[in-house]
VOGU-3710 file (C-alpha; in Angstrom, 3 decimals, decimal comma):
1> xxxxxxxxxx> -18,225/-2,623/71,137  -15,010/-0,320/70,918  -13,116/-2,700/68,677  -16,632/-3,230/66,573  -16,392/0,235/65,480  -13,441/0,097/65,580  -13,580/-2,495/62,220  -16,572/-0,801/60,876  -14,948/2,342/60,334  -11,902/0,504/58,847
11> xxxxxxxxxx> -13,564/-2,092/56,628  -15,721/1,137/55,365  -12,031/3,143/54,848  -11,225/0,002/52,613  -14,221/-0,192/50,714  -14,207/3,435/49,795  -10,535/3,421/48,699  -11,186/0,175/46,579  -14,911/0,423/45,880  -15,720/1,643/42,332
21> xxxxxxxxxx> -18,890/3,657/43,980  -16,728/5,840/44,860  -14,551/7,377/42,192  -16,061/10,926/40,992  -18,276/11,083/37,720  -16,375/13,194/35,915  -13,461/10,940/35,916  -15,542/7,776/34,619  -17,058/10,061/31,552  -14,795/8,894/28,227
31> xxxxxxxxxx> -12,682/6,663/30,373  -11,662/2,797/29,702  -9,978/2,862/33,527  -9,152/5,221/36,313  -5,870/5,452/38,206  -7,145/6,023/42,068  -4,048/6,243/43,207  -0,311/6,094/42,133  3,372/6,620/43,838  6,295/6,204/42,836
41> xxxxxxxxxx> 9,849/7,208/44,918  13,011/6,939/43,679  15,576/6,721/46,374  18,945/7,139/45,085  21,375/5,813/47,714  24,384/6,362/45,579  26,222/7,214/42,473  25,892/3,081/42,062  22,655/2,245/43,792  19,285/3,441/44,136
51> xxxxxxxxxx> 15,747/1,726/44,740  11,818/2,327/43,295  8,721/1,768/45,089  5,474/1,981/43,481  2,050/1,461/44,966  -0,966/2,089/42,891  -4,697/1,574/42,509  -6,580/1,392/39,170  -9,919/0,450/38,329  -10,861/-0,869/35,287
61> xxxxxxxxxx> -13,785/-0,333/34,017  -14,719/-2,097/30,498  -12,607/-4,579/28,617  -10,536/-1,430/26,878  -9,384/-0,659/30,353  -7,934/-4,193/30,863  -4,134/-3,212/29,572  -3,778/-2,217/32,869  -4,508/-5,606/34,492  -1,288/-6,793/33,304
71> xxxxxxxxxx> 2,060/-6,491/35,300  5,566/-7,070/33,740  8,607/-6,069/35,740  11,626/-6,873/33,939  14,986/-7,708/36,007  18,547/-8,818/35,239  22,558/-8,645/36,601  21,733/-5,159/37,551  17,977/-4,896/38,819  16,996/-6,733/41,788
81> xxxxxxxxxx> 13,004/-7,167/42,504  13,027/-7,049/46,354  8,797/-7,834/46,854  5,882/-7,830/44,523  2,186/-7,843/45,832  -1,228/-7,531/43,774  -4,773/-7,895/44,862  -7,924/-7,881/43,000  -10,997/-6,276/44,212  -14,721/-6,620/43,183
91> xxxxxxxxxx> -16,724/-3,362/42,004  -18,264/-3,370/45,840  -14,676/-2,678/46,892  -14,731/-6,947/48,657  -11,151/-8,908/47,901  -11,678/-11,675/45,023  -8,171/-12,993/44,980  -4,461/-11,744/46,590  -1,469/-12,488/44,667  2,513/-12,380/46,023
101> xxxxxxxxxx> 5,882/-12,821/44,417  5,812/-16,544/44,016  2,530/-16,255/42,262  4,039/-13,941/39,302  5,707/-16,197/36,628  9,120/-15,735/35,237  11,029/-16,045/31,952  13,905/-15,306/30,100  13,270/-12,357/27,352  15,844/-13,948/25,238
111> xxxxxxxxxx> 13,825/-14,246/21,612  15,699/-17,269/20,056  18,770/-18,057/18,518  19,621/-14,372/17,280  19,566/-12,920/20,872  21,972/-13,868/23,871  20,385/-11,984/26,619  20,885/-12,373/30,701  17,414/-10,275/30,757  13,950/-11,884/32,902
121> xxxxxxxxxx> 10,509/-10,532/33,089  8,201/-11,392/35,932  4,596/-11,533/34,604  1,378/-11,207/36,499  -2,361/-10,613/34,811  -5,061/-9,541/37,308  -7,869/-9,441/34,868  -11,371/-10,147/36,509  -14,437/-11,514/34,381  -16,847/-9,066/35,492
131> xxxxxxxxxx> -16,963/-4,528/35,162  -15,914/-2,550/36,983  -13,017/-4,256/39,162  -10,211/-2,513/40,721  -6,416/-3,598/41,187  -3,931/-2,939/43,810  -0,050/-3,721/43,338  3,113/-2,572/45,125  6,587/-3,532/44,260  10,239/-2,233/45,220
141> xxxxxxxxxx> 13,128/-2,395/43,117  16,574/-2,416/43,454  18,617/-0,601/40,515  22,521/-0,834/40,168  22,658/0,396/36,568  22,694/4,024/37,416  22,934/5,670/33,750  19,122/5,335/33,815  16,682/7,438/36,097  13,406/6,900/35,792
151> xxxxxxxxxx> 11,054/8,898/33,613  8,000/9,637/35,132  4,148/9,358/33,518  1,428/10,762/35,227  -1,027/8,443/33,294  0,205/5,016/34,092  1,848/3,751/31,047  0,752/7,344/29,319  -3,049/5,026/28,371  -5,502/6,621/26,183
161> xxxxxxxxxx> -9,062/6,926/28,083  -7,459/6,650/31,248  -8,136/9,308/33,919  -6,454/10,534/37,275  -7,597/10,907/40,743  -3,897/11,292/42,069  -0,704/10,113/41,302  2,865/11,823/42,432  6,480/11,126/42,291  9,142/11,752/44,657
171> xxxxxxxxxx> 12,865/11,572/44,228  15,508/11,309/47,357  18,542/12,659/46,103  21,504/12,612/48,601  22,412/16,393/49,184  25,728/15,937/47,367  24,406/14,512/44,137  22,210/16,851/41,983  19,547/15,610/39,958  18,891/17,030/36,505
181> xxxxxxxxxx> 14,871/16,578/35,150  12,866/18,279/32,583  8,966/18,591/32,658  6,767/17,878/30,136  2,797/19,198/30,411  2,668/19,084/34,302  -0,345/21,273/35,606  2,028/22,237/38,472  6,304/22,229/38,811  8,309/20,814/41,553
191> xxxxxxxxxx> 8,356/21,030/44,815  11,719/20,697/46,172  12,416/20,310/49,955  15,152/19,576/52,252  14,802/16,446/54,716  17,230/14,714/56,620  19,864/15,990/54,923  18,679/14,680/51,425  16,961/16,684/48,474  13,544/16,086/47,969
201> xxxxxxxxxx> 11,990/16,545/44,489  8,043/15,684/44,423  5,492/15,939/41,530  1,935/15,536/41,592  -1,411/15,589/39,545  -4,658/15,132/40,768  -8,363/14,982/39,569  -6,826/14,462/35,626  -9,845/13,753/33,096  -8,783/11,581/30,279
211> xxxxxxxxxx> -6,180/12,758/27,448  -7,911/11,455/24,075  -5,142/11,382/21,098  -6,503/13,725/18,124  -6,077/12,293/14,556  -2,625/13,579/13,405  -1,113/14,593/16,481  2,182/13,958/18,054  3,138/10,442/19,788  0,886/9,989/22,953
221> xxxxxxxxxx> 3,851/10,240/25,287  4,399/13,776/23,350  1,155/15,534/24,651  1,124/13,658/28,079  2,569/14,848/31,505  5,852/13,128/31,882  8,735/14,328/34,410  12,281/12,556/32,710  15,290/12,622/35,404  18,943/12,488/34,753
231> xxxxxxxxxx> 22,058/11,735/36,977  24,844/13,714/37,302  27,377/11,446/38,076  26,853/7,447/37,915  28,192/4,155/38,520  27,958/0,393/36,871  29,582/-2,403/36,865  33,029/-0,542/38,436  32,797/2,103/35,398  32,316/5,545/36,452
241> xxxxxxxxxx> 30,661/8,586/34,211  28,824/11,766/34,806  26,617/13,485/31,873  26,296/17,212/32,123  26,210/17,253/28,200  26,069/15,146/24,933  29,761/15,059/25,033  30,117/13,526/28,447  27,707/10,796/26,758  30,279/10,181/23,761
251> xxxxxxxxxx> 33,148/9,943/26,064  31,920/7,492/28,541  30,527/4,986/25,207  34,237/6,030/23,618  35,966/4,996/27,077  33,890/1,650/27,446  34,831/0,818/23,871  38,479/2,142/23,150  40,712/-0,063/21,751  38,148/-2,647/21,022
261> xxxxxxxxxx> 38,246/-2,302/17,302  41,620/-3,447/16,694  41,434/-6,241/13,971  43,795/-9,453/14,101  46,841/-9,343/11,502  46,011/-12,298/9,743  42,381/-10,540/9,077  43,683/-7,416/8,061  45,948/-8,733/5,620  42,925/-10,292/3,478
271> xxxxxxxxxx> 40,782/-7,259/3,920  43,944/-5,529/2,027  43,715/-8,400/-0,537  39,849/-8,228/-0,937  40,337/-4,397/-1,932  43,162/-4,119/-3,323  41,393/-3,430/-7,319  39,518/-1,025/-5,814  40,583/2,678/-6,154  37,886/4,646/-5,680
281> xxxxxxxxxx> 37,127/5,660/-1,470  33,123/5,155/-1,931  33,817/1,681/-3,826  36,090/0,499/-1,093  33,887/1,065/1,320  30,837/-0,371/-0,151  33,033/-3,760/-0,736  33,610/-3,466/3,096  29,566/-3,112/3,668  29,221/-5,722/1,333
291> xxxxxxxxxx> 31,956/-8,460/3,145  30,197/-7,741/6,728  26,678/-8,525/5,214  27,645/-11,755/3,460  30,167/-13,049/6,276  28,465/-11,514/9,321  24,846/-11,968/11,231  23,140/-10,212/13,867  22,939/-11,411/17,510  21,303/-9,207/20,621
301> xxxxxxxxxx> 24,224/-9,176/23,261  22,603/-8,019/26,569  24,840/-9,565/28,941  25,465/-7,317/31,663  27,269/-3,636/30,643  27,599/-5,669/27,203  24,392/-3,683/26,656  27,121/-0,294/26,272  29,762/-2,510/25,684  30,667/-3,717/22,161
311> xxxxxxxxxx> 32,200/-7,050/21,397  36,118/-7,237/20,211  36,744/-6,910/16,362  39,062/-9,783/16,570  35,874/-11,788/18,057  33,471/-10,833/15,407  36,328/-11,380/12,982  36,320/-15,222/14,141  32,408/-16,126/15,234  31,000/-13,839/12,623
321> xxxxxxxxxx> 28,296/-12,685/14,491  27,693/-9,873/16,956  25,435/-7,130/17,881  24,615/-3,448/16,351  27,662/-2,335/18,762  30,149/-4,981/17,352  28,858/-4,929/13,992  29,550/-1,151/13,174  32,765/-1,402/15,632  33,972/-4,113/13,275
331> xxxxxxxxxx> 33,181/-1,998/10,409  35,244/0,910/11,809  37,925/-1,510/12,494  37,708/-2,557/8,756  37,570/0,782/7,128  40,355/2,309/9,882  42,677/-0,353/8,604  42,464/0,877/5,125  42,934/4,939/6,369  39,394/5,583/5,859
341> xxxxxxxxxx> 38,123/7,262/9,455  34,382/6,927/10,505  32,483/7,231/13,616  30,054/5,524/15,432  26,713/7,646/16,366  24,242/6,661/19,103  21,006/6,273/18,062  17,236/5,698/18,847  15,863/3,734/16,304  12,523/2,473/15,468
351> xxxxxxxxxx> 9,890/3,232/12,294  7,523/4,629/14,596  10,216/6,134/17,105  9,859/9,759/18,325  13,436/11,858/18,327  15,217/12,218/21,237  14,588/14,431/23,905  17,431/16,956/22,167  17,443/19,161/25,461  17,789/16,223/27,829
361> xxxxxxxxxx> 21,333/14,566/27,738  20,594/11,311/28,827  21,308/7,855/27,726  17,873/7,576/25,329  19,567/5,538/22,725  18,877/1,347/21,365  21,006/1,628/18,460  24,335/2,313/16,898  25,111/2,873/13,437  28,321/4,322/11,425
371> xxxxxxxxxx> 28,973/7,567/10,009  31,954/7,655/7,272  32,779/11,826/6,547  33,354/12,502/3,217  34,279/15,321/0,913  31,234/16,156/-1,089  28,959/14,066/1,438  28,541/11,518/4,171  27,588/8,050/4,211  25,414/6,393/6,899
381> xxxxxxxxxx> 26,067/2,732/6,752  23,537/0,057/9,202  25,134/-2,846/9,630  23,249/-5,448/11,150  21,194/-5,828/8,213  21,775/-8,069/5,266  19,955/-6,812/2,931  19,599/-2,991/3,469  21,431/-1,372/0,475  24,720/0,587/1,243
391> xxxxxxxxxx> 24,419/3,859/2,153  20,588/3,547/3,011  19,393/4,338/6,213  15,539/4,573/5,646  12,600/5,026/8,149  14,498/2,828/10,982  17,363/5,758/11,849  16,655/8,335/8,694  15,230/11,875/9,822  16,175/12,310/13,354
401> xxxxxxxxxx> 19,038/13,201/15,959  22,169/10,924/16,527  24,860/11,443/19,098  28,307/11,019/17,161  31,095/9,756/18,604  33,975/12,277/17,468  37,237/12,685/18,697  36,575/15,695/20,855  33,976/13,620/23,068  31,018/13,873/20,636
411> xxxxxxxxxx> 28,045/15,704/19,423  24,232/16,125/18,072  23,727/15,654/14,268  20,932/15,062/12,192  20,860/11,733/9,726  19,708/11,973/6,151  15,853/13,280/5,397  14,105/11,853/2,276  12,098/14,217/0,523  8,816/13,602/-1,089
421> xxxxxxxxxx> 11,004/13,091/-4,504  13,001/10,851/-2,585  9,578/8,833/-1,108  8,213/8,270/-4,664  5,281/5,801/-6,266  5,857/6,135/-10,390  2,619/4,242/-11,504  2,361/3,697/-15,596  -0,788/1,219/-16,383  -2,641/0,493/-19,667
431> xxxxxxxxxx> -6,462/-0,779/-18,809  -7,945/-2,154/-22,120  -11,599/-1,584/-20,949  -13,891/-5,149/-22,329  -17,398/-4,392/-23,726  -18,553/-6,346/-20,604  -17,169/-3,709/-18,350  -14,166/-6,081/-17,731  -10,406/-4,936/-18,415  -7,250/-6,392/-18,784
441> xxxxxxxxxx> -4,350/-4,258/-16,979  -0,970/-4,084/-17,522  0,999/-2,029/-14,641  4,429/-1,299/-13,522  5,002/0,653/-10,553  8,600/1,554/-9,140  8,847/2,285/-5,192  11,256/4,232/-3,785  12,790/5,449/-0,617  10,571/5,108/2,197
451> xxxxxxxxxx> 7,996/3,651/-0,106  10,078/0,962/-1,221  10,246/-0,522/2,411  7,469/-2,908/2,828  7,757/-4,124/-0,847  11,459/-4,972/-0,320  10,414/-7,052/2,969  7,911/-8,879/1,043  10,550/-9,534/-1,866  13,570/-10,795/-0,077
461> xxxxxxxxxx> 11,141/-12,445/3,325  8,607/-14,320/1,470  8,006/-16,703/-1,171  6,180/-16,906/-4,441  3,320/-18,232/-3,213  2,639/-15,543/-0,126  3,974/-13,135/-2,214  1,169/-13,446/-4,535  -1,200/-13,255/-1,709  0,174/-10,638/-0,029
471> xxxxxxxxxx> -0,386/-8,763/-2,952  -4,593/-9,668/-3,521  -4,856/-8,599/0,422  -3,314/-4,946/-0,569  -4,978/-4,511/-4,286  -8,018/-1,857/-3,033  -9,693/-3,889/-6,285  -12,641/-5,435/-6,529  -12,899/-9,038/-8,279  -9,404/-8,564/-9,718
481> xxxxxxxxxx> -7,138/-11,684/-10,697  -3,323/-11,461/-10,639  -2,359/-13,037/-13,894  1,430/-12,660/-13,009  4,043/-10,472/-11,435  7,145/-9,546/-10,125  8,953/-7,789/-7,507  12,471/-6,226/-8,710  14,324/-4,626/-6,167  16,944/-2,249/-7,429
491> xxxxxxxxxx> 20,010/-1,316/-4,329  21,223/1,802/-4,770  21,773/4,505/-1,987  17,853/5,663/-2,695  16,734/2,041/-3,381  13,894/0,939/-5,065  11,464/-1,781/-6,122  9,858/-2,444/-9,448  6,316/-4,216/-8,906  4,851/-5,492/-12,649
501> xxxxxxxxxx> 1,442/-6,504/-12,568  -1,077/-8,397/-14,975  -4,605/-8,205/-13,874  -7,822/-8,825/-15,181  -10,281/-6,322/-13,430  -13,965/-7,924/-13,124  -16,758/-5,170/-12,288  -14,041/-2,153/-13,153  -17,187/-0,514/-14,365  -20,860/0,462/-13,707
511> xxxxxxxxxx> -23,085/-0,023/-16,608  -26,040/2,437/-16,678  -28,298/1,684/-20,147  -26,347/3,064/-22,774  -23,299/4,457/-20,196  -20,506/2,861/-18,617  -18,774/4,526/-15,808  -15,119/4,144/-14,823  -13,582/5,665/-11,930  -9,981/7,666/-13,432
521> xxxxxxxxxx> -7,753/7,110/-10,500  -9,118/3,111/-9,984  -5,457/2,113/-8,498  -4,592/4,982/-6,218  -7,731/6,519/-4,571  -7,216/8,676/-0,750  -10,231/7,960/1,664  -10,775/8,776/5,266  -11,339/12,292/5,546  -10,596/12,979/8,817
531> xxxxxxxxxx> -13,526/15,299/10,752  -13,397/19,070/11,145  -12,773/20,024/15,017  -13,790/23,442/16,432  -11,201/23,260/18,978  -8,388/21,257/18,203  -5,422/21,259/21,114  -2,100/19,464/19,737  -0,282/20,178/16,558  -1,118/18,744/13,144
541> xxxxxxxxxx> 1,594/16,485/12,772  2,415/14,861/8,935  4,816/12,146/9,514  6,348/11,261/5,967  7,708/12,913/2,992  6,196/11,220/0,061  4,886/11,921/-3,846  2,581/9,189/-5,813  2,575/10,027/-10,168  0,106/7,706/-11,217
551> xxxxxxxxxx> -0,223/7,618/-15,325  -3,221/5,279/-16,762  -3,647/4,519/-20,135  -7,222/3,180/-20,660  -8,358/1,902/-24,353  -11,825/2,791/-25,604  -13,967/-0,014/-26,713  -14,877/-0,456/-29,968  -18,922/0,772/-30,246  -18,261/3,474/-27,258
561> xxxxxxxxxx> -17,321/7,145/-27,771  -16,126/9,506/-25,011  -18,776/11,191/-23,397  -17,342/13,382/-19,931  -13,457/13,892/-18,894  -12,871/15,006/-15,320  -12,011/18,315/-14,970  -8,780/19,162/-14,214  -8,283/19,940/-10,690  -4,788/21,589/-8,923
571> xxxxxxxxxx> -4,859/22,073/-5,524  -1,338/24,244/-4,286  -1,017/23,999/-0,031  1,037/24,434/2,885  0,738/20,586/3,814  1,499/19,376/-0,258  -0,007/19,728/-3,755  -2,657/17,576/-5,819  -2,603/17,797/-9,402  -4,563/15,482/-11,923
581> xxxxxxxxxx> -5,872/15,941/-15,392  -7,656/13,488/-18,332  -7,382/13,973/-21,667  -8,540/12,299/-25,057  -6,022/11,082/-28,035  -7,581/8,799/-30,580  -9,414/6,398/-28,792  -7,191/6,436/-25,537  -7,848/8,414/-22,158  -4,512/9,812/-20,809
591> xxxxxxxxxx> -5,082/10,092/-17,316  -2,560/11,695/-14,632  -2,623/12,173/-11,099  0,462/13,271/-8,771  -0,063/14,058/-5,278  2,595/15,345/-3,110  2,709/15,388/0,942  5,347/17,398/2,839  6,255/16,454/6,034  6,278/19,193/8,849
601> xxxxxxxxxx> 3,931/20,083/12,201  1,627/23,013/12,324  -0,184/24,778/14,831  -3,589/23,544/15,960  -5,685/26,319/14,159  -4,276/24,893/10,908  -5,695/21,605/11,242  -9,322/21,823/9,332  -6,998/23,719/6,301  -5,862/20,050/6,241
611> xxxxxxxxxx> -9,052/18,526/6,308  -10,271/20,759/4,021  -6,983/19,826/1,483  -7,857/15,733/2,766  -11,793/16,058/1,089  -10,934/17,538/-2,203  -8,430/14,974/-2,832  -11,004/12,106/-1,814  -13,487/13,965/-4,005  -10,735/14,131/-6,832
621> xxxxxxxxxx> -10,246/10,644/-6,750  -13,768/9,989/-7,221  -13,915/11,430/-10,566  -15,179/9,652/-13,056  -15,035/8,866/-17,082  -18,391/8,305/-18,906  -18,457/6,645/-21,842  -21,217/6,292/-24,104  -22,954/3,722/-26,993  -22,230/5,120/-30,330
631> x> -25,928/5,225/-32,024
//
């Protein structure tokens, strides 16, 4: 009877800690999934060698919750996974299926014949076919790349509509290593104890209701409560460092690289014959950019501290082919051998990538590019690509902090902005309006900047044929035939495209008796108003610089006279401007729109001042022209 209740009271423990009964109602209410429990420790056993365990318990409960379900661990030369375990538990808290290590499956991240990787991922998915089911996982990890600490999310994988009955983190730090960490949004700060003669840090959050993104805020992993961790001092791979600031950053790279852009003779003397007409600095230079993109090609090295460490020059001189390391190392090596000096610069890029953490020295960077000094200003050269024009940086590194790598050990600079001048859509189209309310346009439209981006993709990646249909899926038209066109793309240092279109527009206008109604702006209209909030909590956040001038032409038909011009409308604020206007001359409308967006944040209790700005535009570019039957 003793060992009876004995199980009773244990298989009850287990059924409340797995059982979705259980969790409190305030946590389910807006959630996709709640975490029930999560811990993760970080035992640093060395400058060289430390270990992660993590234990946690979700439960999912609808199909937007199922992200969690999936585990990927990744592992490699450096990271060691010592034991894996998952179960998967019915909403009554009763075990439908147990999983170990040799049920995960395993593969090689390596994405094809542009990537030389010695990278794995073990993969696991514990979805379960009916709501709400729970999962339970543990794994331990040994890490000997010790540049990277974790950083810590108090939301598993910072999910929208996820919610938080308790998850912590503890790191072991032995007493004569220090850790450096910087806390984002926690409801509470560290705790930091003394144990068996180690230093205990430990963060926790408990009884968290879900964090739902507003429209126009800051990245999700912005507004979340996140804990990042530094080392001091750190070992891999025999190569020692410690990072107290930027600079220690930019002398370990510098010391893992020195040397290693030295260029064989033979090389060197027809890089001196391939420039030798060329006189001008900025010219030589761009004939440099332009040898690497027609003899070179990008690979992803990950091969052990490869990751850090860049290829020889004399290697990429010979296999043409390398990594964003080795590519802009061989470039330095280039433009060194012809007394031009230049200097790598850490970066982390990505078109949707947040800056750095500026106020956390830490190894945050996937990307190196070159910066060459000069007198009246500075070029920023990418060179794995083959097609991005010299001197262009764009929305993949432009507008955000770099770590250069300068003689003195390095430091924090900022890479080009583009301002809304630079970001620009010049529209000029002549619509000869048809009696039938059908028009024949002619249209040329030149992108540039930031705006040129996805039309250059489209001109040098695809063909004719998906070209053309690229372009019928992004025409906001309706019943509109592409005739012909072109894509142009023009590379200067603020590149551009030139886009010529002939359409024929079918149902352009709405016939009303005697009336035909055409909307002004038909190519270019805003929509989407986002809605007002009464008690917004993150920043307004506008994430591009940009300006659209639209000019349309449209032709009277013959019978019809002018009836109603829009008014003309200027709207002046903080967040950009909105100007349009029609006019009549002869029998053509002149119509003219230019909007203008500055990018910036601004505090919450600006946000419905945008809105507001957001509906007269959409009402703006709803105006319409009447035209009427002469008598």
């Amino acid at each position: 009877m003793k060992y009876l209740i004995i199980f009773l009271i244990s298989f009850q423990a287990i059924a409340q800690e797995f059982s979705a009964a259980f969790i409190p109602a305030e946590l389910k209410e807006k959630a996709h999934a709640v975490v029930r429990n999560h811990e993760t420790e970080f035992y640093v056993k060395n400058p060289g060698e430390g270990v992660t365990k993590v234990k946690g318990t979700i439960t999912i409960l609808d199909e937007k919750g199922n992200g969690h379900a999936s585990i990927v661990m990744y592992f490699n030369k450096f990271t060691k996974i010592n034991s894996i375990e998952a179960s998967i538990y019915d909403a009554y808290g009763k075990t439908v299926k147990k999983l170990k290590k040799s049920d995960f499956d395993s593969f090689n991240t390596a994405s094809g014949q542009n990537s030389i990787e010695d990278s794995y991922v073990k993969v696991a998915s514990l979805t379960h076919t009916s709501f709400p089911y729970t999962i339970d996982y543990s794994y331990q990890i040994t890490e000997k790349n010790m540049m990277f600490y974790p950083a810590w999310d108090a939301v598993v994988d910072n999910a929208e509509f996820t919610s938080v009955v308790k998850s912590s983190f503890r790191v072991s730090m032995p007493k004569e290593l220090a850790l450096r960490y910087k806390e984002q949004n926690m409801p509470e700060k560290v705790s930091i104890t003394q144990e068996d003669n180690r230093t205990i840090y430990s963060w926790s959050v408990n009884n968290l209701q879900p964090i739902e993104r507003e429209t126009n805020s800051p990245g999700y992993a912005e507004i979340m409560p996140r804990v990042y961790t530094g080392p001091t001092q750190f070992e891999v791979d025999d190569y020692k460092g410690s990072i107290k600031s930027w600079s220690d950053i930019a002398r370990f790279y510098g010391e893992l690289n020195v040397g290693r852009d030295k260029l064989p003779a033979d090389f060197t003397a027809k890089l001196m014959l391939y420039v030798k007409d060329e006189q001008d600095v900025t010219n030589k230079i761009k004939k440099v950019y332009e040898y690497l993109q027609a003899n070179t090609r990008y690979v992803s090295i990950q091969l052990g501290i490869g990751g850090w460490q860049s290829m020889k020059a004399t290697d990429v001189a010979t296999k043409g082919y390398g990594d964003c390391k080795a590519l802009t190392n061989f470039t330095k090596g280039m433009l060194k051998e012809l007394g031009i000096n230049s200097y790598e610069a850490l970066v982390l890029a990505g078109e949707k990538k947040a800056d750095i953490q500026t106020d956390f020295p830490s190894f945050q960077f996937n990307h190196v590019i070159l910066c060459v000094p000069m007198p009246k200003d500075t070029l920023w050269l990418e060179c794995t690509s083959q097609n991005n024009p010299f001197g262009y940086l764009g929305s993949f590194t432009g507008d955000r902090h770099v770590l250069l790598l300068a003689e003195n050990g390095g430091k924090l600079v900022k890479t080009p902005t583009y301002k809304p001048s630079d970001n620009q859509l010049l529209r000029t189209a002549f619509v000869n309006i048809n009696e039938n309310g059908e028009a024949d346009a002619d249209i040329k439209t030149e992108y540039t900047g930031l705006q040129h981006e996805i039309f250059a993709e489209v001109a040098n990646s695809l063909n004719t044929n998906d070209q053309k249909k690229w372009l019928y899926k992004n025409l906001s038209l309706p019943s509109v035939e592409i005739v012909s066109f072109s894509l142009k793309e023009k590379k200067d240092k603020l590149p551009s495209v030139e886009e010529k279109l002939n359409l024929h527009l079918r149902n352009i206008a709405n016939k009303s008796g005697t009336r035909t109604f055409i909307t002004a702006n038909m190519f270019n209209q805003q929509g989407g108003v986002p809605l007002v909030s009464a008690s917004r909590k993150t920043e307004l956040q506008l994430n591009n610089n940009y300006q659209d001038i639209d000019k349309i032409s449209f032709k009277v038909p013959k019978g019809y006279a002018v009836e109603y011009l829009p008014e003309p409308v200027k709207i002046d604020t903080r967040f950009g401007t909105y100007i349009s206007e029609a006019r009549l001359k002869g029998d053509t409308i002149y119509y003219e729109r230019d909007l203008s967006i500055i990018k910036g944040r601004h505090a919450p209790a600006v946000y419905n001042e945008w809105v507001n700005f957001r509906k007269k535009i959409v009402k703006a570019d709803k105006n319409q022209i009447v035209l009427i039957m002469k008598p």
